[in-house]
N, C-alpha and C positions, 0 to 999 in steps of 0.2 A: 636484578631482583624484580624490579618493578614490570617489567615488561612480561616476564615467563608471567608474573600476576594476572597482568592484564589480560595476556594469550589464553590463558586458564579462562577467566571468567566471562569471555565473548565466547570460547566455545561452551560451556556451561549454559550460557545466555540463549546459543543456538539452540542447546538440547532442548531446553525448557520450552522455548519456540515449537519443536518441532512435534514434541509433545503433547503442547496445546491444541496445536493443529489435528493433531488425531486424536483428541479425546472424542470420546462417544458422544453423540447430540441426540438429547430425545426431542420425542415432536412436539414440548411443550417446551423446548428450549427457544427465546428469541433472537431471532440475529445479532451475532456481535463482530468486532476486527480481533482474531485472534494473535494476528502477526504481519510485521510489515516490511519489505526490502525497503530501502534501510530499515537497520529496527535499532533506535526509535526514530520515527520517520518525523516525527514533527521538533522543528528547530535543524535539523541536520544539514549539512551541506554536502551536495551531491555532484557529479560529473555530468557534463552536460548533453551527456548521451545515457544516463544510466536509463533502466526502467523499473520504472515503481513497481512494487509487488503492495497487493492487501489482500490477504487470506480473514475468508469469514468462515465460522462453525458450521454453517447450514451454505448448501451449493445457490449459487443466484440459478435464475430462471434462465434465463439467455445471455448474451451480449447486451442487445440494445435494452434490457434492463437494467442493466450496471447505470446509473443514472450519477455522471458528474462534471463536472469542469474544474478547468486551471483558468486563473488570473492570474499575470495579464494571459492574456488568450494566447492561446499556442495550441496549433493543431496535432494534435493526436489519436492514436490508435487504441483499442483497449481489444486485448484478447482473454479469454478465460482459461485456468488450466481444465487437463482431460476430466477432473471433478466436478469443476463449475466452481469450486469455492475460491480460486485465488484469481484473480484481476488484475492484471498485466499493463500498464499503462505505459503505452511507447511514443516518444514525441515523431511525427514523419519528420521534419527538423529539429538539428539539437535544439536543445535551453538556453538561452542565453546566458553569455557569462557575466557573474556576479551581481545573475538577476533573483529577488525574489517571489518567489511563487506559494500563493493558495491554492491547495486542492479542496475542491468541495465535493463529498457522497451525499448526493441528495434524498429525502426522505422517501421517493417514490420507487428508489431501486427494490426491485422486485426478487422474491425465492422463494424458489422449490416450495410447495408446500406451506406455504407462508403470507403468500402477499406482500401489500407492501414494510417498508420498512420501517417507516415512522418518523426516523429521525435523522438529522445530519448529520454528519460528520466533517469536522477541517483540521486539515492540516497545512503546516507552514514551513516550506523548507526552500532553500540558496544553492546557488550554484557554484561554482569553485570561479574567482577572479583570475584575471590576466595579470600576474605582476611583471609583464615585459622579464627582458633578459639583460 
């Protein structure tokens, strides 16, 4: 019972997601996160190879606009999708296991038609532990 539940309302959860993501942005709308791999990305615990997704309403301007970092520091990659709206965050090495990690979008990241952004964003999420065998 409780599982078909469940099953139900993460797909639901997605629709609504994906919905978001395409609703219409007018040009007096200001930048938001409208969805995020994991969703919901803060407090989550994730694999230590996963990669982050954060989709905003309005497309960034480039790459090197995407303005952010992890703590503790861990080298990574950020790609954009073919829109520019979602930001792809891939570690070149996994995450450490059952480390946690801040993500910070810093207020300078740049869009479309916009400038900058004004504000931060953080999130806080863990990696899945080793419990040996």
């Amino acid at each position: 019972y409780s599982k078909s539940a469940s099953v139900a309302t993460n797909n639901s959860s997605q629709v609504d997601s994906v919905e978001r993501s395409k609703k219409v942005v007018s040009v007096n709308d200001k930048p938001t996160i409208v969805t995020t791999k994991p969703d919901p990305l803060e407090e989550t615990i994730i694999s230590t190879v996963d990669v982050i997704e954060i989709t905003f309403n309005r497309p960034l301007e480039n790459v090197g606009e995407f303005k952010s970092r992890l703590e503790p520091d861990l080298e990574y990659k950020v790609e954009l999708s073919s829109d520019r709206k979602t930001a792809k965050i891939k570690p070149v090495k996994s995450f450490l296991l059952g480390a946690t990690y801040t993500l910070f979008i810093g207020p300078e990241t740049k869009f479309d038609g916009v400038g900058r952004w004004g504000e931060e964003k953080i999130f806080h999420f863990r990696t899945i532990t080793y419990r040996g065998v």
